[in-house]
C-alpha positions in Angstrom: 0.0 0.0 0.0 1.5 3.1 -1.0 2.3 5.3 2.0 0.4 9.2 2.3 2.5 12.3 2.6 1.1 15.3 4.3 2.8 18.5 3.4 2.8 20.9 7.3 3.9 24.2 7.4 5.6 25.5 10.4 6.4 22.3 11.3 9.4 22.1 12.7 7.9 23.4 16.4 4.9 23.8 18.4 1.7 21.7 17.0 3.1 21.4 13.6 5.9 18.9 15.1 3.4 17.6 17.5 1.4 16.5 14.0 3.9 15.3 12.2 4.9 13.4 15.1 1.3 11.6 15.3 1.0 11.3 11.6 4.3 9.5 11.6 3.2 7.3 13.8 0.8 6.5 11.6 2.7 5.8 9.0 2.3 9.1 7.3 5.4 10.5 5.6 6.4 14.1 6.0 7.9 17.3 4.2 7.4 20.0 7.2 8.4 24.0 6.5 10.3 25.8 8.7 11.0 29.9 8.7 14.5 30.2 10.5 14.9 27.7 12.9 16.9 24.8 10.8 18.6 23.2 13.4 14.8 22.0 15.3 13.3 21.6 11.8 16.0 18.8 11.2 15.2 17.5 14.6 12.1 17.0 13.8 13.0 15.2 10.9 15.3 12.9 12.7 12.4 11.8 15.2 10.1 11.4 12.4 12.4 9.1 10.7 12.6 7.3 13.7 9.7 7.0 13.5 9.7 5.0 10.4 8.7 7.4 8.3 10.1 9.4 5.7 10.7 13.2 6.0 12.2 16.4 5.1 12.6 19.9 5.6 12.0 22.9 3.7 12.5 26.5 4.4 9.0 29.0 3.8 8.3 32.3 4.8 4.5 31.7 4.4 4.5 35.7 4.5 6.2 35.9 1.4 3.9 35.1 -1.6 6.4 36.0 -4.2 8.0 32.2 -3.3 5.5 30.3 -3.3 5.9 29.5 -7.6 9.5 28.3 -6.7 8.6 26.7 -3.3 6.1 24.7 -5.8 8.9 23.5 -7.6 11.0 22.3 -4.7 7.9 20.4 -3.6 7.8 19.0 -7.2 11.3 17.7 -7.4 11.4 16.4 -3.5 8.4 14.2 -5.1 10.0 12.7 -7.4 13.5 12.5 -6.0 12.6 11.1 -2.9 9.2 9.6 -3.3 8.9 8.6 -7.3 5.6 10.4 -7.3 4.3 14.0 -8.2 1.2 14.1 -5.9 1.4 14.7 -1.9 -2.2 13.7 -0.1 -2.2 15.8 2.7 -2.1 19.8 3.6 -2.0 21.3 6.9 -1.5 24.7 6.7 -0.4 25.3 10.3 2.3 28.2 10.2 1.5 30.9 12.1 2.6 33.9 14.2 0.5 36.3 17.0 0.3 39.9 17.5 -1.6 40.9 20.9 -2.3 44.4 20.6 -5.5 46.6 21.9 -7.7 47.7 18.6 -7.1 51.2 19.2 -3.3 50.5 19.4 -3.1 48.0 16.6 -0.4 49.3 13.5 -0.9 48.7 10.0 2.2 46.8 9.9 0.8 44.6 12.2 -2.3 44.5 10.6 -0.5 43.4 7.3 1.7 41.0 8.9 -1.3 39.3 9.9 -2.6 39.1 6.8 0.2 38.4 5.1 1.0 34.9 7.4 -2.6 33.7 7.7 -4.7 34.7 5.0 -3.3 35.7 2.0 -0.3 33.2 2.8 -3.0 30.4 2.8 -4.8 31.3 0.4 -2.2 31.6 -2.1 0.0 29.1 -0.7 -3.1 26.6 -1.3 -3.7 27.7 -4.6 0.4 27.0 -5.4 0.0 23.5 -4.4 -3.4 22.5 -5.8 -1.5 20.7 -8.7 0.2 18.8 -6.5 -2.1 17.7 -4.0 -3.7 14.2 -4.8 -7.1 14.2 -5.8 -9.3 12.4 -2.4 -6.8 14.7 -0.6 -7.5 16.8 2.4 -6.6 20.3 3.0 -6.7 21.2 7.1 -6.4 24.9 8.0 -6.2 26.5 11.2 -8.3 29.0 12.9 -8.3 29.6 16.9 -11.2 30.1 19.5 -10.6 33.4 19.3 -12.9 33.9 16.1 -16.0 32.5 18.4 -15.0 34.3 21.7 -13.4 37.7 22.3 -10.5 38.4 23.8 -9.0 42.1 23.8 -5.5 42.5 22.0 -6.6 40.0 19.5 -9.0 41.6 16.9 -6.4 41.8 14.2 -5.3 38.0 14.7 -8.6 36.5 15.5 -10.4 38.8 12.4 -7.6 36.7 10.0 -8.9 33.7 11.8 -12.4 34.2 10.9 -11.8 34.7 7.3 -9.7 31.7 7.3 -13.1 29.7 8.3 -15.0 31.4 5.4 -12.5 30.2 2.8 -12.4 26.7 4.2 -15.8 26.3 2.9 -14.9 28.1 -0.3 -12.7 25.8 -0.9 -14.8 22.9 0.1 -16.9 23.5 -2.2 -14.8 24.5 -5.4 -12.0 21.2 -4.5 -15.7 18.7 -4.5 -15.2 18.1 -8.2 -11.6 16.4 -6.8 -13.0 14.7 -3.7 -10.0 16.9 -1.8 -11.9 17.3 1.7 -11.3 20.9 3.4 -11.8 21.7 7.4 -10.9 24.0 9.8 -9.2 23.2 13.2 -9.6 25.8 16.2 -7.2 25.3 18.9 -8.2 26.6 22.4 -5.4 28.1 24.8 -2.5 25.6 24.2 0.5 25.1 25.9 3.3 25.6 24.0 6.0 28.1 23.0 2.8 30.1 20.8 3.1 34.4 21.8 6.0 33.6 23.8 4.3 30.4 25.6 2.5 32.7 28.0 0.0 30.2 27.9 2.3 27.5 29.4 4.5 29.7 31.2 2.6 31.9 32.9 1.0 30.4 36.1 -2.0 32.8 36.4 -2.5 32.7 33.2 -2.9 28.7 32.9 -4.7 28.5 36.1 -7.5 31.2 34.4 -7.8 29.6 31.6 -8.3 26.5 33.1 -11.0 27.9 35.3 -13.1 29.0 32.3 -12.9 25.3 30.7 -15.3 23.2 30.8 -12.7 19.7 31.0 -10.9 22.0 33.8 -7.6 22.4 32.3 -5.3 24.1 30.0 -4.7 21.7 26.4 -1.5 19.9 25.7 0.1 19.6 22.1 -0.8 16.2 22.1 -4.6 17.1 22.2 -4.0 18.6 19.0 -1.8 16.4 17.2 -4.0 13.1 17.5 -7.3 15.8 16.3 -5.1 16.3 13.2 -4.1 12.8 12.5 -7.6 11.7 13.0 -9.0 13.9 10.3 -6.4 13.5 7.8 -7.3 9.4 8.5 -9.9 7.5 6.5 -12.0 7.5 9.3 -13.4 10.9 9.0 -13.6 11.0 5.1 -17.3 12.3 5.5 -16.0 15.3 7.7 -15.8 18.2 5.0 -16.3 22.3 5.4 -16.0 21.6 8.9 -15.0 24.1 11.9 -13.6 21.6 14.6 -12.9 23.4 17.6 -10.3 21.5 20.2 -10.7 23.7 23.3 -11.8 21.3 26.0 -14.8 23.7 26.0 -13.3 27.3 26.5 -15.5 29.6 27.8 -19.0 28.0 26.9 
């Protein structure tokens, strides 16, 4: 049986490793994207091959549009070189940065950063490597709670969020034709090293967070990792233009 490869960007930390980790175990091979950090992004591919499975790493400034034509081509010839085929099955398009900031305080630089990593980065970063995703693929974006509930010093970030959830359907509906499933995962408060790992760091924080969810604590990389190897399985083939929120029930 031929093996699946899921493509992750910003995979060489955080809950991109944490995926590729699960999906490895699964016998899912890997190409992850890193921005700067080399040295963990071949980590990660030395415990993926562990693992069993086969992986590499790639540098990507999702920010940076103007690449994505030649980051297709790398893609392309990693394929072939590595795998013998010209198709990869699965994309998670997981890179990502935050900006806390009041509204009132918010720059346009930040503003465009935002958009620049998680909207118009997906978007044309998807549209780059729709000729080389496998038809019965599945495409996996990510969004946050934030869209649904409001925090301040997140409109700009959680705003990019939301209109990541509207093109997930979008392109639900256009990639039908291809049987290339699309969904939408929204993390909850996390505890990794995400806007400086406040989250996991910061003891009042955690406990707070905690407090306001419904399972009683604060989620752990794992929690997300399995989510994502479960929906990129066979088992939820049927799950499509879904937003699938993994918060433990944050703030219900």
């Amino acid at each position: 049986m031929t093996r699946k490869i899921a493509l992750i960007t910003g995979g060489s930390r955080g809950l991109g490793r944490n995926a590729a980790l699960k999906l490895a175990a699964r016998g899912v091979d890997i190409i992850l994207t890193y921005r700067n950090q080399q040295t963990e992004a071949d980590a990660a591919v030395a415990e993926i091959e562990a693992l069993g499975a086969r992986a590499v790493a790639l540098r990507l400034d999702v920010a940076d549009s103007t690449s994505f034509a030649a980051f297709a081509a790398e893609i392309r010839s990693q394929l072939q070189t590595r795998w013998q085929r010209d198709r990869f099955d699965y994309l998670f398009n997981n890179a990502g940065a935050g900006v806390h900031a009041g509204f009132a305080e918010t720059t346009e630089a930040q503003f465009d950063q935002m958009m620049a990593i998680h909207l118009k980065g997906v978007f044309f970063l998807t549209q780059a490597m729709l000729p080389l995703i496998a038809d019965g693929g599945r495409i996996l974006n990510v969004s946050s709670g934030l869209a649904r509930f409001a925090l301040p010093g997140y409109a700009a970030y959680a705003a990019m969020k939301g209109a990541v959830e509207v093109l997930t359907r979008y392109l639900a509906k256009e990639l039908g034709p291809r049987g290339i499933a699309v969904n939408v995962l929204a993390p909850g408060a996390i505890e990794t090293d995400f806007g400086g790992g406040a989250v996991r760091d910061n003891a009042q924080l955690n406990a707070f967070v905690a407090s306001q969810t419904a399972l009683g604590r604060v989620g752990q990389p794992d929690d997300i990792g399995d989510l994502v190897a479960a929906l990129f399985s066979d088992d939820a083939r049927w799950v499509n233009a879904q937003r699938i929120e993994a918060s433990g029930g944050m703030f219900l």
